[in-house]
C-alpha positions in Angstrom: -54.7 -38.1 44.3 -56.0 -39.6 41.3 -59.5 -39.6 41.9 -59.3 -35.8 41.0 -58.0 -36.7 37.1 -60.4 -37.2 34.2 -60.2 -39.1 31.4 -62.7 -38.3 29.0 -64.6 -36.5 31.1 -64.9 -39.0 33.4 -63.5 -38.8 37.0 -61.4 -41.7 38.2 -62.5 -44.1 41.0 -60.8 -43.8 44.4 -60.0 -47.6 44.1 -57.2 -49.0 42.0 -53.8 -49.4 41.4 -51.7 -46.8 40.2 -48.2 -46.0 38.6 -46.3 -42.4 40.0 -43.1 -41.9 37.6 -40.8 -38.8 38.9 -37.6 -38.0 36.4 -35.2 -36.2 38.2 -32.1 -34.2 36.6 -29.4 -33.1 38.8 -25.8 -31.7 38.6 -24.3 -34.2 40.6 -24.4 -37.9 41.9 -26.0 -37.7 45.6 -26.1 -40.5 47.9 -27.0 -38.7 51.1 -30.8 -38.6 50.7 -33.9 -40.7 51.1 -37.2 -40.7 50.6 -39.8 -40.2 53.2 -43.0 -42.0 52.3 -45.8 -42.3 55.0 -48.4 -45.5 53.7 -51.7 -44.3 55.1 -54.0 -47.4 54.5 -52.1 -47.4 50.9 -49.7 -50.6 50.1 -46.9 -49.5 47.4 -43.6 -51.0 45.9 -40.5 -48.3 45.2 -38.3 -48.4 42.0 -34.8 -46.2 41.9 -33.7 -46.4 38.2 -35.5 -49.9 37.8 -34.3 -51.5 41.0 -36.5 -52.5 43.5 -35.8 -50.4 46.9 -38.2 -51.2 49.6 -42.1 -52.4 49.8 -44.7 -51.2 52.4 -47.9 -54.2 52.8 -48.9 -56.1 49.4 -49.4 -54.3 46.3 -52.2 -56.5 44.6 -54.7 -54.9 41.5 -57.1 -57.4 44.3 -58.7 -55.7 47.5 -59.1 -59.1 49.2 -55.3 -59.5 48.7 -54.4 -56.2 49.2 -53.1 -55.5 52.6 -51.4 -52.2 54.3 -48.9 -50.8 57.0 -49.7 -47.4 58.7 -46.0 -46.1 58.9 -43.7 -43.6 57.9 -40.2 -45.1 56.0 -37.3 -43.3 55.6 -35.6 -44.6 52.6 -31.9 -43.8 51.1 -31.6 -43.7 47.9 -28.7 -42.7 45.7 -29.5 -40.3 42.9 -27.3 -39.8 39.7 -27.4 -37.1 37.0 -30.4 -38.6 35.7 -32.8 -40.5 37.9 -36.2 -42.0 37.4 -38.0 -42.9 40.8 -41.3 -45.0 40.9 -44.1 -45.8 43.0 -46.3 -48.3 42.7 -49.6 -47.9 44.8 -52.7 -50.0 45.7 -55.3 -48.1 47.3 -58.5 -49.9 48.1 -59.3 -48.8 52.1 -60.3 -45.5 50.7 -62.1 -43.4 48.3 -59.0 -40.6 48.0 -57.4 -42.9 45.5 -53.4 -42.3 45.7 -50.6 -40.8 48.5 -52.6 -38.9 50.3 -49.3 -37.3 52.3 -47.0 -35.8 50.4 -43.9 -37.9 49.3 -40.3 -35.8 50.9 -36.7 -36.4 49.7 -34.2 -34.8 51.3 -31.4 -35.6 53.5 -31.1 -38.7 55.2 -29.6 -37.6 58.4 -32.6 -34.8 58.5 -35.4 -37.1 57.8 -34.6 -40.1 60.2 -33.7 -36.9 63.0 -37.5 -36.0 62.4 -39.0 -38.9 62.5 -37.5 -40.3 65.9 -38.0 -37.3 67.1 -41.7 -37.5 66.2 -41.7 -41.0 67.4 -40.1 -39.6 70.8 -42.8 -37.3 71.2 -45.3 -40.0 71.0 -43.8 -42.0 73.8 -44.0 -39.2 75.9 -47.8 -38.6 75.2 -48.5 -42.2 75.8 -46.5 -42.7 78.5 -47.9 -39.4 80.0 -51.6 -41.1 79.0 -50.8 -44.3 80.8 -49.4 -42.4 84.0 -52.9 -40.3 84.2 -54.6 -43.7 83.4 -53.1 -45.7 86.6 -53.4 -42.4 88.9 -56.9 -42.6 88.0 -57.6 -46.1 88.8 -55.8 -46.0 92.0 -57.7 -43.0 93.0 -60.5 -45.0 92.1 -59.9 -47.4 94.3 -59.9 -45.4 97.4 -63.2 -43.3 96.2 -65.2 -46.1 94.9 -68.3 -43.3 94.2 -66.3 -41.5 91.6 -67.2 -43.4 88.9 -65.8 -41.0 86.6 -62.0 -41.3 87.3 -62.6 -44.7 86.5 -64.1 -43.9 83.0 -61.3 -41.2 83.3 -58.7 -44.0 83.5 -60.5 -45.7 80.2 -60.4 -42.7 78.4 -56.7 -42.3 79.3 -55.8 -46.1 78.4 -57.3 -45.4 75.2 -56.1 -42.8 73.9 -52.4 -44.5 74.6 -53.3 -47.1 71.9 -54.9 -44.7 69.8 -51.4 -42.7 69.4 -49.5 -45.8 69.4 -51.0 -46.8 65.9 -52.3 -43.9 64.6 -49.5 -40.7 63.8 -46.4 -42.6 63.3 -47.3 -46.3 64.1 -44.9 -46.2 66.8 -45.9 -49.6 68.5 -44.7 -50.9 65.3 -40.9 -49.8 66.8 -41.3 -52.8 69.1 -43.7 -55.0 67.4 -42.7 -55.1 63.8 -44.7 -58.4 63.0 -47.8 -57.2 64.2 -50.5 -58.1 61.7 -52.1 -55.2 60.1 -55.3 -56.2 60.4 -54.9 -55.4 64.3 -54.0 -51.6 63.6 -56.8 -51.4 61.6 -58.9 -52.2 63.8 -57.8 -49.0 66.2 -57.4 -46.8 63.0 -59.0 -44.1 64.1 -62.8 -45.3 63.2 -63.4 -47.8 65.7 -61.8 -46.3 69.2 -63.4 -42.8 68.2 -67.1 -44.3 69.7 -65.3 -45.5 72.5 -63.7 -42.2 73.0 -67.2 -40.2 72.9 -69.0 -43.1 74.5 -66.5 -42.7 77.6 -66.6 -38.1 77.2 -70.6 -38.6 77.6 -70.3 -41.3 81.0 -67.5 -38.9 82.1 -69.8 -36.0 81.7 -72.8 -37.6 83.4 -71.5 -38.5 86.5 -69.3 -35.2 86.8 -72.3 -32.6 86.3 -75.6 -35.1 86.8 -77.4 -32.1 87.8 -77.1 -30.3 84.5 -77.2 -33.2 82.2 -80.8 -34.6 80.1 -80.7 -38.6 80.7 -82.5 -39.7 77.3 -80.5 -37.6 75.4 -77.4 -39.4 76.9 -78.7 -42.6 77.0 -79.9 -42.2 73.0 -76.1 -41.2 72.3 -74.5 -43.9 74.5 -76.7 -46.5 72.2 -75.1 -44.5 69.4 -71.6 -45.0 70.0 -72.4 -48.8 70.9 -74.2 -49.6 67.4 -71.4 -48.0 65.5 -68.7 -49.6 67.4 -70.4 -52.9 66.5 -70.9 -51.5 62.7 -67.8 -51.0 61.8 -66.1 -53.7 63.8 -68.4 -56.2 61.9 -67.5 -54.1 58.4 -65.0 -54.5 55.7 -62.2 -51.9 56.1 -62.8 -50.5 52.6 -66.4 -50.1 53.0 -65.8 -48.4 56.8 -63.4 -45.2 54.9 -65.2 -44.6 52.4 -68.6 -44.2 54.1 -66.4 -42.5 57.1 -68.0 -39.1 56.2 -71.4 -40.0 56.6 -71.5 -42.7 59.1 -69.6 -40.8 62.2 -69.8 -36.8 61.6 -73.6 -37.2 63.2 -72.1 -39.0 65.9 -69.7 -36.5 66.4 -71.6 -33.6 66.3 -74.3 -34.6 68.0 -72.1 -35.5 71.0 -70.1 -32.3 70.5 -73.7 -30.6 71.3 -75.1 -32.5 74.2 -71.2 -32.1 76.1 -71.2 -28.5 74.8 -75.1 -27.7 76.5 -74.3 -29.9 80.0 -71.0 -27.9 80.1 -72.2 -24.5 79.4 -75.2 -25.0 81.7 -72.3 -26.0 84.7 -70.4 -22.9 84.2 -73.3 -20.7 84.3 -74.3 -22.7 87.4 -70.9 -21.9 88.6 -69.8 -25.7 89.2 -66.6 -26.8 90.5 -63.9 -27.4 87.5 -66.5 -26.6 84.8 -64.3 -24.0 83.2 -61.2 -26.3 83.3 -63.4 -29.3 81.1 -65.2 -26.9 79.0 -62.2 -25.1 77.7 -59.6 -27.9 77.2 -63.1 -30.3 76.1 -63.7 -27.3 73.4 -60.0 -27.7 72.6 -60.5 -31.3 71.9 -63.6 -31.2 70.1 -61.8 -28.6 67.1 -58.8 -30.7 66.9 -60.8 -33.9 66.0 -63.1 -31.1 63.9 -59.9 -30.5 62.0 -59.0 -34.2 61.3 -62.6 -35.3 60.1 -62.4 -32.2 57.7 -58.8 -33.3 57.0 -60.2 -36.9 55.7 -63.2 -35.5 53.8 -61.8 -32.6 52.4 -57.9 -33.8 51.8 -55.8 -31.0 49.6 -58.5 -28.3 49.9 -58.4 -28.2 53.6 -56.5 -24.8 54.6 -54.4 -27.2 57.4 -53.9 -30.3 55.4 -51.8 -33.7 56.5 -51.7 -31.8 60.5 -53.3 -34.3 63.0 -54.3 -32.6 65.7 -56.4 -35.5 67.6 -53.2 -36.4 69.9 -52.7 -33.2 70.8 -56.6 -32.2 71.8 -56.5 -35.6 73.4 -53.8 -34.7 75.4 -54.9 -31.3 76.8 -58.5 -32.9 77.0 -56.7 -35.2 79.5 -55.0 -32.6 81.2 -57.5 -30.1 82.0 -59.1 -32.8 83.8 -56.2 -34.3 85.6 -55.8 -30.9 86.7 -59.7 -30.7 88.2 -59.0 -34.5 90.1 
């Protein structure tokens, strides 16, 4: 990450464009390896001994022409005794300024094996997240009281296009022209209000008894107002004010769910120990990626996201309770 260098004593600015030269010397001509680069909001342009290899978005030195692609590639390349490899980036959705994952090379058959088989693994959470979605509204249907399977069923359709877009892009496996601009819009800042707007409704309607009304209502107009913020805001401005704009939001929610939960164990409520230990769960895997974005290459579990994951047993400890 470049923002960390100084020149003259003066840090660089997270925005820019940026030249990463690697020479390599090796023993031996090898042409069974490839690259794996993962373009996190970041647009770059690859050389292999001055020949253009492969692109990601539009490298431009102008933000309003610069655009992105969240995706992993896995790139062969051929390396000879001597090898120079090149990466051009344009950064300007950020403040980290540069890769922020680590760049791999190693075998091609390796790489592409891990990367469908992280793609794999996302199917199977979002098809497991659509499943729980339509068992929801269905049981909603029949039990038209129980709001919260049908804020249940929300919460479930969202999080599938959440991980669709977010680890590995993997909607982008069946919709390869899909403008950026759209997985943008669902990366991660804007669905995370709808996620904790739907956890507080959720909440209410499961333990009403236990819950304070203004306190919910006041965070329910919370999550609205910043959905509608950072819809209306440019992409560059939304990451680089991340860290102030939603850690209130989410810890303030983290609270109130944390208080009406406690409160319905101690009151010995049905299912309150199922939701307050997988909703705990959740709460420090999203902790962990918020800390990942703010404190990137000081954080003791950098480049892990966790989100899907604590989504997932979020999900399940409360299909277990319905």
């Amino acid at each position: 990450l470049w923002r960390k260098i100084e020149i003259e004593g003066k840090k660089l600015p997270g925005y820019g464009v940026a030249t990463y030269r690697l020479h390599l010397e090796i023993d031996r001509p090898e042409s069974q390896l490839s690259l794996e680069i993962k373009s996190d909001l970041m647009s770059y342009n690859l050389w292999v001994n001055d020949n253009f290899i492969h692109s990601s978005g539009h490298v431009s030195t102008n933000k309003d022409s610069c655009n992105y692609e969240n995706s992993t590639s896995v790139i062969p390349v051929t390396l000879y005794p001597e090898t120079s490899i090149i990466i051009q980036a344009s950064v300007f959705a950020h403040k980290n300024g540069g890769i922020v994952y680590p760049v791999k090379l190693g075998l091609h058959s390796r790489l592409d094996t891990q990367k469908h088989k992280r793609i794999a693994f996302e199917f199977l959470l979002i098809g497991c997240m659509l499943l729980f979605s339509l068992i929801s509204f269905v049981l909603a249907t029949f039990n038209r009281d129980l709001k919260e399977l049908i804020y249940f069923g929300l919460f479930c359709f969202f999080s599938a296009i959440h991980v669709a877009v977010y680890v590995e892009n993997s909607i982008s496996e069946f919709l390869p022209t899909l403008p950026w601009q759209f997985t943008q819009i669902i990366y991660p800042s804007s669905i995370e209000p709808v996620f904790l707007w739907l956890m507080i409704s959720i909440i209410i309607h499961l333990f009403p008894n236990e819950m304070w009304k203004s306190a919910a209502m006041l965070l329910k107009y919370y999550c609205i107002g910043y959905f509608f913020f950072i819809i209306f805001s440019p992409i560059s401005f939304i990451y680089s004010f991340y860290w102030i704009l939603y850690p209130p939001l989410f810890l303030s929610t983290a609270i109130f769910v944390f208080i009406v939960l406690i409160t319905a164990v101690k009151n010995k409520r049905f299912g309150a120990k199922i939701i307050l230990f997988s909703t705990v769960f959740a709460f420090i895997c999203a902790l962990h990626d918020i800390l990942d974005f703010v404190l990137y290459d000081t954080f003791i579990l950098s480049g892990l996201i966790l989100t899907p994951l604590g989504t997932l047993v979020y999900i399940s400890g409360f299909a277990i309770l319905i």
